[in-house]
PyMOL commands that place a pseudoatom at each C-alpha (Angstrom):
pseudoatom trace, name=CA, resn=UNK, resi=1, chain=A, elem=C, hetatm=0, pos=[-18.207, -8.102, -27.499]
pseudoatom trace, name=CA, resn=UNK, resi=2, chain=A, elem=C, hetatm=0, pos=[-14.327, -8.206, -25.917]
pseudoatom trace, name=CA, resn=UNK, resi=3, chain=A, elem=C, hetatm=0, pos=[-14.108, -10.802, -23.899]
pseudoatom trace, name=CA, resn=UNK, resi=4, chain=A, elem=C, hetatm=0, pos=[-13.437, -8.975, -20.571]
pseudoatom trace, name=CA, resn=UNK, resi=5, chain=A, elem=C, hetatm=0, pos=[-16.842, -7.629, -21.287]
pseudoatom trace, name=CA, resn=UNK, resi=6, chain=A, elem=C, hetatm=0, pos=[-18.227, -11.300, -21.054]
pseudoatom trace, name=CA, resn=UNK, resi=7, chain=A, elem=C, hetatm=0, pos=[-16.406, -11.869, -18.150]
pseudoatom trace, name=CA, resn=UNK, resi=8, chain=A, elem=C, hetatm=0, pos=[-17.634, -8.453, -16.366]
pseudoatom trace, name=CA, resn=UNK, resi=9, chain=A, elem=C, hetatm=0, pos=[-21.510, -9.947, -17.119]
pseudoatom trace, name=CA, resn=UNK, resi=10, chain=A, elem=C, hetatm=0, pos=[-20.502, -13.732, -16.596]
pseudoatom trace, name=CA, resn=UNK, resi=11, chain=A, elem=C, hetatm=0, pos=[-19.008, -12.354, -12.644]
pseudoatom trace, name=CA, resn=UNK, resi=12, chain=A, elem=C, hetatm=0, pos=[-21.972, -9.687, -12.625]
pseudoatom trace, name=CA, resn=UNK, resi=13, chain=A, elem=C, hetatm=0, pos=[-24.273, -12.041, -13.066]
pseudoatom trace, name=CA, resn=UNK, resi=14, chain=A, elem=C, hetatm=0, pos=[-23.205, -14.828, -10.618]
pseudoatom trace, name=CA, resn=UNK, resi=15, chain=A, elem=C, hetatm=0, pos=[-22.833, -11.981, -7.907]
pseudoatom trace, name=CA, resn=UNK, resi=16, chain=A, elem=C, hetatm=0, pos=[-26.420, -11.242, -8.419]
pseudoatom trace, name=CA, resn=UNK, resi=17, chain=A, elem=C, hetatm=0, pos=[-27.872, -15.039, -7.853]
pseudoatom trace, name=CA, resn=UNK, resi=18, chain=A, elem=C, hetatm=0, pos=[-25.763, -14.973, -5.197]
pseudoatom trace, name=CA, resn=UNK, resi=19, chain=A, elem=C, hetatm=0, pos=[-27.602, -12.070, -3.577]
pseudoatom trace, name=CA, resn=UNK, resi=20, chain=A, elem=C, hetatm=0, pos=[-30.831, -13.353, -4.877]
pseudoatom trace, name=CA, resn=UNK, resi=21, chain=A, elem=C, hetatm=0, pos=[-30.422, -15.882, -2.764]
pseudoatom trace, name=CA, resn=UNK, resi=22, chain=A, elem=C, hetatm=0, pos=[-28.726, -14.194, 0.496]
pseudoatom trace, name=CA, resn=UNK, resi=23, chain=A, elem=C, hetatm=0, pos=[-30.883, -11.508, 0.503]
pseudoatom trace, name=CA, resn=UNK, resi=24, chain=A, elem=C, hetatm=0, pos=[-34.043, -13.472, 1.643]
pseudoatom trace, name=CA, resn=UNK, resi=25, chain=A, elem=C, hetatm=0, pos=[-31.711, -15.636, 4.058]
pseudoatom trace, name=CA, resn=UNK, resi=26, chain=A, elem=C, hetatm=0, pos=[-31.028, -12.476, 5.525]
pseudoatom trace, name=CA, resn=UNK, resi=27, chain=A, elem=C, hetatm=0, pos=[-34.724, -11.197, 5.838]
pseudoatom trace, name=CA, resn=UNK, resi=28, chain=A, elem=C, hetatm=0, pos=[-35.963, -14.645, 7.563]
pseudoatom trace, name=CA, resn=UNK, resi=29, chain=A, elem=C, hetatm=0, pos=[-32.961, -14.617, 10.057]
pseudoatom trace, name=CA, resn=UNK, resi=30, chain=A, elem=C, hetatm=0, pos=[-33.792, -10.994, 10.840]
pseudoatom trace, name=CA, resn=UNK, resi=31, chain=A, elem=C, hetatm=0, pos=[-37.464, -12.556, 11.514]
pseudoatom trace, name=CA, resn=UNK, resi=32, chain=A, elem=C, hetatm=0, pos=[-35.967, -15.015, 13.013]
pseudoatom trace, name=CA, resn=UNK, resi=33, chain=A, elem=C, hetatm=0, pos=[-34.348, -12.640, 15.631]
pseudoatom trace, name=CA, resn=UNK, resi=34, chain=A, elem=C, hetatm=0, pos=[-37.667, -11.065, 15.674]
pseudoatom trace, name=CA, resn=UNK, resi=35, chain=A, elem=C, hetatm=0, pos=[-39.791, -13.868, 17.064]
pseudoatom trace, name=CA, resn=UNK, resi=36, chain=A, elem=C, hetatm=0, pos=[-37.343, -14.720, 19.502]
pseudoatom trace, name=CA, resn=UNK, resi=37, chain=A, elem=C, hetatm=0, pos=[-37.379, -11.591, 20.741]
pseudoatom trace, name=CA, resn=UNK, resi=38, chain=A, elem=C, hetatm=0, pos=[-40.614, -11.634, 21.815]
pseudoatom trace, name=CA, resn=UNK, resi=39, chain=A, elem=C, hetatm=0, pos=[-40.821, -15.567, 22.766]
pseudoatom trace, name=CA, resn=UNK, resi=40, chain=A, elem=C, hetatm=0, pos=[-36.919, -15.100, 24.831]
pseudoatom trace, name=CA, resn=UNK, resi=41, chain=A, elem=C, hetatm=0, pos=[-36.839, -11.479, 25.001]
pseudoatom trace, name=CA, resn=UNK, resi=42, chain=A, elem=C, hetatm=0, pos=[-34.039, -11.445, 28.043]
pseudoatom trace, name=CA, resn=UNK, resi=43, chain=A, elem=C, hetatm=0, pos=[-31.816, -13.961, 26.231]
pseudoatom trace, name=CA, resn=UNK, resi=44, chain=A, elem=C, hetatm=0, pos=[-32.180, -11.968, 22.790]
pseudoatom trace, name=CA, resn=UNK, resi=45, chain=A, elem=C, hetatm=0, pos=[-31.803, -8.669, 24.331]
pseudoatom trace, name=CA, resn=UNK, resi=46, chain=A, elem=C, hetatm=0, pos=[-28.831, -9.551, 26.844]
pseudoatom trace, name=CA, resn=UNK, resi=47, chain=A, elem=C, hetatm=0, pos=[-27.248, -11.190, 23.657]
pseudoatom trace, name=CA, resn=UNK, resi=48, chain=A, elem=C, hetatm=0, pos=[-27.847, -8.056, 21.505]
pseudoatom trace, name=CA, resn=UNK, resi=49, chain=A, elem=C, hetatm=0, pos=[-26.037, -5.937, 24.441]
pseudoatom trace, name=CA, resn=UNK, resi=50, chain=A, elem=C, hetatm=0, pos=[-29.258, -4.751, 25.899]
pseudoatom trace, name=CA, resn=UNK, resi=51, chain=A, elem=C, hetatm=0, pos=[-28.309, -4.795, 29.785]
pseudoatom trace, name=CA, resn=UNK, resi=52, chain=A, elem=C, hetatm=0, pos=[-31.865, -6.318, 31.717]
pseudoatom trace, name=CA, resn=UNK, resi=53, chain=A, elem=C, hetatm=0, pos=[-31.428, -3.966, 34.901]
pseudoatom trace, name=CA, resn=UNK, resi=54, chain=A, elem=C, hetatm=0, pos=[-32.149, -1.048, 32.743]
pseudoatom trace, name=CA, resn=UNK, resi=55, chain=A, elem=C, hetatm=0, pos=[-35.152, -0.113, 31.872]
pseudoatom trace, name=CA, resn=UNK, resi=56, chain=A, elem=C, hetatm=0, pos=[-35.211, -0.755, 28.374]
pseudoatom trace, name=CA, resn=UNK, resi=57, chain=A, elem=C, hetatm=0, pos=[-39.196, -0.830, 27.304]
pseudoatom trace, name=CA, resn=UNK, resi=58, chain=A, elem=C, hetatm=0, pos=[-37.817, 1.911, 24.434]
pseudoatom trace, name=CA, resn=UNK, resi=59, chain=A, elem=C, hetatm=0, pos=[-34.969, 0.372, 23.179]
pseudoatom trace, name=CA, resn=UNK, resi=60, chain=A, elem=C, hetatm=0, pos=[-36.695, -2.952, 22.566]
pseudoatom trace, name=CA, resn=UNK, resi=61, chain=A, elem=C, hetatm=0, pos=[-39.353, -1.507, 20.779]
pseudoatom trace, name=CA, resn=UNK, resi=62, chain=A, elem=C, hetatm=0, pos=[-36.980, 0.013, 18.893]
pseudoatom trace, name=CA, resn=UNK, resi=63, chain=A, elem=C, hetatm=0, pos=[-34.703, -2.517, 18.196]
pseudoatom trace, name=CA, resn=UNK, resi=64, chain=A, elem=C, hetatm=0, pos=[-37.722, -4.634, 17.052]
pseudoatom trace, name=CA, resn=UNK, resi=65, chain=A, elem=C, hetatm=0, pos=[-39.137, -1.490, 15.163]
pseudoatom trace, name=CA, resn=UNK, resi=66, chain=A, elem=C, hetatm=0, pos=[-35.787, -2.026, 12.993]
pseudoatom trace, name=CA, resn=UNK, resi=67, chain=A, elem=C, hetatm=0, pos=[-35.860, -5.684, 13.016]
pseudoatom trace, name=CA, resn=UNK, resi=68, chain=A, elem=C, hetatm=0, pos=[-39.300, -4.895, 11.197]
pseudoatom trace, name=CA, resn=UNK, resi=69, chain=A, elem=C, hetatm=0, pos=[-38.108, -2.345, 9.008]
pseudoatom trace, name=CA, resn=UNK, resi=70, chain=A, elem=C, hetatm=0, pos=[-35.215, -4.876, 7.439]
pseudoatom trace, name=CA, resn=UNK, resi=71, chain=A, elem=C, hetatm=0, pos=[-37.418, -7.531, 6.898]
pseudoatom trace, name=CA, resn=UNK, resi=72, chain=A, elem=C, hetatm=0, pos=[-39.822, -4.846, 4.806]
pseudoatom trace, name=CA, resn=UNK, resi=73, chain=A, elem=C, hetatm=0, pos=[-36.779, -3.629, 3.067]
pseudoatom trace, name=CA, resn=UNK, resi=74, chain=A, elem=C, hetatm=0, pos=[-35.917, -7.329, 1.273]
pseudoatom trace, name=CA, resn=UNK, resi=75, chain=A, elem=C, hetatm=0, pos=[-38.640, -7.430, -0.726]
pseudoatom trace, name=CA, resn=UNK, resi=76, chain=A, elem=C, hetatm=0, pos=[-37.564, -4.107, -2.392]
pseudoatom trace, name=CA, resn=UNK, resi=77, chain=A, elem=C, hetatm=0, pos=[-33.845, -5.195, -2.017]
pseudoatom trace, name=CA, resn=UNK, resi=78, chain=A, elem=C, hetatm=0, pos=[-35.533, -8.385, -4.523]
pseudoatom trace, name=CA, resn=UNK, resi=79, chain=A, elem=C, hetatm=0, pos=[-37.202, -6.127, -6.730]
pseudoatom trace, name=CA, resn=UNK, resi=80, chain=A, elem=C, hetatm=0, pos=[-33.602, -4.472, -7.013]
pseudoatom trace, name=CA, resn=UNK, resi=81, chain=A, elem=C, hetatm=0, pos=[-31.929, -7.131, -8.090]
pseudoatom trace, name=CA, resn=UNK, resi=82, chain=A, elem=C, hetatm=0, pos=[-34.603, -9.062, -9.874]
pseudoatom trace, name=CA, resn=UNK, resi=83, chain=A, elem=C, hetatm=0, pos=[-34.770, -5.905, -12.559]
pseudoatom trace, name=CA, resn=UNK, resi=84, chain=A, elem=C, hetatm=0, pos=[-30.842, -5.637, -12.481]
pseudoatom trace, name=CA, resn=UNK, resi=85, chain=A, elem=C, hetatm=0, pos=[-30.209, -9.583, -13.323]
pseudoatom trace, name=CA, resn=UNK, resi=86, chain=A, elem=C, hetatm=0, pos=[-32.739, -9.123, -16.360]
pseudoatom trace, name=CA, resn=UNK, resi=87, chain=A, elem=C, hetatm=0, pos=[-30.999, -6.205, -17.469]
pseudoatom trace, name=CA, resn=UNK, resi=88, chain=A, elem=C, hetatm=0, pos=[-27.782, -7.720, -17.447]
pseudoatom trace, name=CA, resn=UNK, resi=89, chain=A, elem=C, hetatm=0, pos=[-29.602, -10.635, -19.240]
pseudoatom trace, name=CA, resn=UNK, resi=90, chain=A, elem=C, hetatm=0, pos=[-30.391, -8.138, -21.762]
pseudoatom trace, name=CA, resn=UNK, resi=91, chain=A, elem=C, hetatm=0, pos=[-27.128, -6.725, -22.589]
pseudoatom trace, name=CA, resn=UNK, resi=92, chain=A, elem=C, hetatm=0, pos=[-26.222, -10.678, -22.720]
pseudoatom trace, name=CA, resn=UNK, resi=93, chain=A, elem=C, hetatm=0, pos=[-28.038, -11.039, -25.330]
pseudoatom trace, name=CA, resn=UNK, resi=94, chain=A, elem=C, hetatm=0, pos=[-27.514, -7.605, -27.243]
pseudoatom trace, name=CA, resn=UNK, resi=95, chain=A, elem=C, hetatm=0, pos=[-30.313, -5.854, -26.945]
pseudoatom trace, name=CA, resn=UNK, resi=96, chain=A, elem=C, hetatm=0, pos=[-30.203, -3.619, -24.018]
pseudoatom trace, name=CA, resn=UNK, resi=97, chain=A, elem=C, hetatm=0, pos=[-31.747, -0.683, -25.491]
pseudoatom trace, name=CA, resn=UNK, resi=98, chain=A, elem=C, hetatm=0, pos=[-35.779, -1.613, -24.995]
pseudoatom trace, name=CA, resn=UNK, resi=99, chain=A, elem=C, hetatm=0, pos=[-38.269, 0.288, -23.060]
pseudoatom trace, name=CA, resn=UNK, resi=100, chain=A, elem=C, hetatm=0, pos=[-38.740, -2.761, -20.815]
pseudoatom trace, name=CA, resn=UNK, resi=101, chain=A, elem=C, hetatm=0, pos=[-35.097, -1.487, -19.691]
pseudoatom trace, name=CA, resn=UNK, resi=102, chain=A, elem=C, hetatm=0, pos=[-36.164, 1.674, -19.082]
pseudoatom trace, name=CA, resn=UNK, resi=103, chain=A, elem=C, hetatm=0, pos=[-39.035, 0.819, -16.929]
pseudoatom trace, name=CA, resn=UNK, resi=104, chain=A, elem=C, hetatm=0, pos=[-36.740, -1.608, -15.024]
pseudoatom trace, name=CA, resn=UNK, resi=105, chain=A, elem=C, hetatm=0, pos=[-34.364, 1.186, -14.730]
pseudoatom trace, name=CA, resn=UNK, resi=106, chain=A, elem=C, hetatm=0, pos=[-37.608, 3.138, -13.321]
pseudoatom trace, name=CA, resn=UNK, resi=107, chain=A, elem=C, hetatm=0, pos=[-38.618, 0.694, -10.775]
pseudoatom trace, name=CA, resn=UNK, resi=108, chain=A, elem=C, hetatm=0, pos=[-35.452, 0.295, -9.683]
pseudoatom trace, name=CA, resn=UNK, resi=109, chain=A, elem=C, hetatm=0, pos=[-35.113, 4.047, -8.845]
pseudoatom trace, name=CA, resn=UNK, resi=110, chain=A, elem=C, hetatm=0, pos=[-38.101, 3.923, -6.704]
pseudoatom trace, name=CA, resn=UNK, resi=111, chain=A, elem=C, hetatm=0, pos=[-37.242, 0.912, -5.123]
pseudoatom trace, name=CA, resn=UNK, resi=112, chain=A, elem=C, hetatm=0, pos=[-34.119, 2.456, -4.084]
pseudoatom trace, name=CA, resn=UNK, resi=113, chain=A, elem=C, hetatm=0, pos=[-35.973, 5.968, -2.906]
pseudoatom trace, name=CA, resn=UNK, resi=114, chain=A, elem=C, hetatm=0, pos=[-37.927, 3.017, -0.759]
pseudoatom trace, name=CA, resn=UNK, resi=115, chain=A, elem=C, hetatm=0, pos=[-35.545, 2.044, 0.696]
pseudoatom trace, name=CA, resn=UNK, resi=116, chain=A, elem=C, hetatm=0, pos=[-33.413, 5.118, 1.212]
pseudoatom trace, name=CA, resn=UNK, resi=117, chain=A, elem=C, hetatm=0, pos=[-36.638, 6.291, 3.165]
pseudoatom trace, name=CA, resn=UNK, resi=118, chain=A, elem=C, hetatm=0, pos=[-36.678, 2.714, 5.264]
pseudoatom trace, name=CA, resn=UNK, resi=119, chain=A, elem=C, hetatm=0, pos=[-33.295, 3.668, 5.670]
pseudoatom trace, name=CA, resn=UNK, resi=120, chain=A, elem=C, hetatm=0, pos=[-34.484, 7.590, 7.140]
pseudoatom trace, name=CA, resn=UNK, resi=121, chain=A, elem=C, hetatm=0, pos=[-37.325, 5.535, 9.255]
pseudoatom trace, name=CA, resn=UNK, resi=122, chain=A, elem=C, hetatm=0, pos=[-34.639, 3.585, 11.383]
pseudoatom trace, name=CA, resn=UNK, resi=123, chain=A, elem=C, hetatm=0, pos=[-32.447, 6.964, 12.065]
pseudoatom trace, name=CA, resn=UNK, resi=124, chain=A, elem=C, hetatm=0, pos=[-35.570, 8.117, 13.315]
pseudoatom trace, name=CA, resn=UNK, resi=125, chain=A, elem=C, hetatm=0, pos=[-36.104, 5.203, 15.438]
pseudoatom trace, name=CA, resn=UNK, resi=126, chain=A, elem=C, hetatm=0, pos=[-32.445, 4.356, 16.390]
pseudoatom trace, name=CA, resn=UNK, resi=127, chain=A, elem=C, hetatm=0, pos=[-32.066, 8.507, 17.235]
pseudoatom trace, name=CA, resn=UNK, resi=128, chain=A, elem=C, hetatm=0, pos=[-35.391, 8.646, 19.275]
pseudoatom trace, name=CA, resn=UNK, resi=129, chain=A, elem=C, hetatm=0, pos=[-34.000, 5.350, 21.585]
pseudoatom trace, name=CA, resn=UNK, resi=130, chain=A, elem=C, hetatm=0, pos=[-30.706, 5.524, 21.982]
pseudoatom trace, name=CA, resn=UNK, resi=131, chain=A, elem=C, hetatm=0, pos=[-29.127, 7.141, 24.726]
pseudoatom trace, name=CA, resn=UNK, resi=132, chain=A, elem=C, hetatm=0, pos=[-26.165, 7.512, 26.480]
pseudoatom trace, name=CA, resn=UNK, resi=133, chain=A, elem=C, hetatm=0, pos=[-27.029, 4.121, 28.988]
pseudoatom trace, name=CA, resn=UNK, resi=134, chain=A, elem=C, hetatm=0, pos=[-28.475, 2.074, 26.002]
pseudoatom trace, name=CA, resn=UNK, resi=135, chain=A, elem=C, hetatm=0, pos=[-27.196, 3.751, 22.851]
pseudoatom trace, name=CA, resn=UNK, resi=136, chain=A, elem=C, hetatm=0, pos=[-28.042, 1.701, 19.585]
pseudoatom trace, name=CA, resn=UNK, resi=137, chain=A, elem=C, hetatm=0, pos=[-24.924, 1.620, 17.519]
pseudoatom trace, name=CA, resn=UNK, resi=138, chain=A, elem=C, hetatm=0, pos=[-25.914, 1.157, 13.850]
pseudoatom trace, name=CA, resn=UNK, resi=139, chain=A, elem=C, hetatm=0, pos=[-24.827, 3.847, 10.887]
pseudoatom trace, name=CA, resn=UNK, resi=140, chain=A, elem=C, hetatm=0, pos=[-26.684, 6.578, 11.232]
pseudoatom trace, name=CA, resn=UNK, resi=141, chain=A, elem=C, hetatm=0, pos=[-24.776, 8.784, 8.320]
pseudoatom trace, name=CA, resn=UNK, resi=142, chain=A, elem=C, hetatm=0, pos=[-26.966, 10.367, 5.494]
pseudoatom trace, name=CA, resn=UNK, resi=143, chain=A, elem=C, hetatm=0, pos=[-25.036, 9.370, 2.108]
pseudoatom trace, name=CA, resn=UNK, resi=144, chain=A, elem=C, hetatm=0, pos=[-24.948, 11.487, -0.901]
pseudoatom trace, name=CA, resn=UNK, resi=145, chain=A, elem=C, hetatm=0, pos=[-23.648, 8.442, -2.941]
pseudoatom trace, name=CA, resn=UNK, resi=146, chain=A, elem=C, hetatm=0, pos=[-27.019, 6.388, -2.531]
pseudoatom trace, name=CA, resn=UNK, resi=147, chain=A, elem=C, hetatm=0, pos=[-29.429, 9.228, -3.655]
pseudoatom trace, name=CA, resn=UNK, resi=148, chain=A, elem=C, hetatm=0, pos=[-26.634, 10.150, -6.294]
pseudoatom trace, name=CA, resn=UNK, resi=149, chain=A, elem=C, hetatm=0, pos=[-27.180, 6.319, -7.294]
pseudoatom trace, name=CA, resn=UNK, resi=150, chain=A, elem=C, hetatm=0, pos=[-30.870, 6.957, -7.283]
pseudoatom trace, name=CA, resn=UNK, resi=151, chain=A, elem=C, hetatm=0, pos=[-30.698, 9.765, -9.683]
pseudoatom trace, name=CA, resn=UNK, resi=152, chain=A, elem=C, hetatm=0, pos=[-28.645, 7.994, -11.568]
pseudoatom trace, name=CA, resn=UNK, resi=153, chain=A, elem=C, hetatm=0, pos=[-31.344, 5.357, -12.341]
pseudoatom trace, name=CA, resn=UNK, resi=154, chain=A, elem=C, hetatm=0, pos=[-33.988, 7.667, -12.812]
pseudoatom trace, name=CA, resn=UNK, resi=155, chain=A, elem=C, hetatm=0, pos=[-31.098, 9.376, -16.156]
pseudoatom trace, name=CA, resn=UNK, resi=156, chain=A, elem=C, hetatm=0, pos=[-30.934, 6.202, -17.360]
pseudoatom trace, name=CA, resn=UNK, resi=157, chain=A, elem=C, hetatm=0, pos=[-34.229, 4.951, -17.572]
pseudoatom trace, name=CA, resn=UNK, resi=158, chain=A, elem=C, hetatm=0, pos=[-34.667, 7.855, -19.736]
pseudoatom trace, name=CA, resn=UNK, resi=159, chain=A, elem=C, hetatm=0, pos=[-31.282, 6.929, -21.746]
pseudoatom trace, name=CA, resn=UNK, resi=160, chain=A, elem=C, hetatm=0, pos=[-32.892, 3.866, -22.539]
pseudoatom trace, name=CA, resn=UNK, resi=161, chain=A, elem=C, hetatm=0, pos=[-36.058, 5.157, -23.173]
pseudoatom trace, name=CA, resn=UNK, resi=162, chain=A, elem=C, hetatm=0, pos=[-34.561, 7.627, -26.365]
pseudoatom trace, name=CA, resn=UNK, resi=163, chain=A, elem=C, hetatm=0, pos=[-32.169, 4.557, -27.191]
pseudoatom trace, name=CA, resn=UNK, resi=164, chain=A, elem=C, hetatm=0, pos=[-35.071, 2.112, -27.329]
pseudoatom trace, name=CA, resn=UNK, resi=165, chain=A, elem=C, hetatm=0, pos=[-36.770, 4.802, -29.433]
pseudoatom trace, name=CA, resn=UNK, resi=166, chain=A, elem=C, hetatm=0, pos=[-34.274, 5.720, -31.858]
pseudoatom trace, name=CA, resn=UNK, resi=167, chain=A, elem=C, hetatm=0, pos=[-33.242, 1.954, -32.042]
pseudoatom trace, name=CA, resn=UNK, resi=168, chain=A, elem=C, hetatm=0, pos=[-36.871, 1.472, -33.297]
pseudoatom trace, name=CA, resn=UNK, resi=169, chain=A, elem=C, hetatm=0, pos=[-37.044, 4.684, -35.477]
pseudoatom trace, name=CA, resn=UNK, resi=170, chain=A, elem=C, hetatm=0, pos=[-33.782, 3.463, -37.323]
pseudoatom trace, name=CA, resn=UNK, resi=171, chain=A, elem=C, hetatm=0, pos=[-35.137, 0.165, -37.870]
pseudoatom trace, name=CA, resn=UNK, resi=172, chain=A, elem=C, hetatm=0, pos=[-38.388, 1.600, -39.093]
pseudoatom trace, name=CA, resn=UNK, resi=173, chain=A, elem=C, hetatm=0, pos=[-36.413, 3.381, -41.915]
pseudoatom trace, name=CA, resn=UNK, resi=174, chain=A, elem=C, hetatm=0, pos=[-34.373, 0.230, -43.226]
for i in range(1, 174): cmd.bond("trace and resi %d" % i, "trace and resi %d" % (i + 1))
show_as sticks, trace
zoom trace
């Protein structure tokens, strides 16, 4: 293997503990932000830009609706990069081409459909409360790119599926 190679999975691999680790940092200070906004709701919603002489049953709800809907989507943000470290483990150690790839390459896929449809759940939400008094300003753009990504996985969990199989054929016939 060249060693830029090495380097590109010594780096990839680093970056990925490194989210392993944020990414559930992230999820508890979104709950967090959740339980104080129901123990300090005035302080937490005045902080978040949520103006108290409105009436703003909606937008809370929402806004909490979202907070809930990010702490569901860590687990499958794990699962993400969980199956990605072990395939990068994999091509570490030469043999990338197995079926337990493939079905890593699967579950990623759905993972990622997951949370693409989280993702549709808080346009819904963030659409159906927001306003032109109390609008919620979060991206609410639909991206090619991530289902592109999606289908993407789903190609090359069959790649490796026909690699793993023809790997196994060819070493059948030696």
């Amino acid at each position: 293997m060249p060693e830029s190679d090495g380097y590109a999975l010594s780096l990839t691999r680093k970056i990925l503990r490194f989210l392993m680790v944020l990414n559930p940092v992230f999820a508890f200070l979104i709950l967090v932000l959740l339980i104080a906004s129901l123990i300090w709701e005035s302080w937490v919603m005045t902080a978040l830009g949520v103006k108290s002489e409105l009436d703003s049953t909606k937008l809370i709800f929402a806004m909490r609706t979202i907070m809930v809907l990010g702490i569901a989507a860590a687990p499958l943000v794990q699962v993400v990069l969980k199956r990605l470290m072990a395939i990068v483990e994999s091509v570490d150690s030469g043999n990338p081409f197995v079926l337990v790839n493939a079905e890593r390459l699967k579950t990623i896929a759905w993972s990622l459909v997951s949370l693409e449809v989280i993702h549709f759940m808080i346009i819904v939400v963030a659409k159906g409360a927001s306003s032109q008094e109390l609008p919620i300003d979060i991206d609410l753009k639909f991206s090619f790119t991530r289902w592109l990504a999606v289908l993407l996985c789903f190609v090359l969990a069959r790649v490796f599926e026909q690699g793993a199989r023809m790997r196994d054929d060819l070493e059948g016939t030696i």
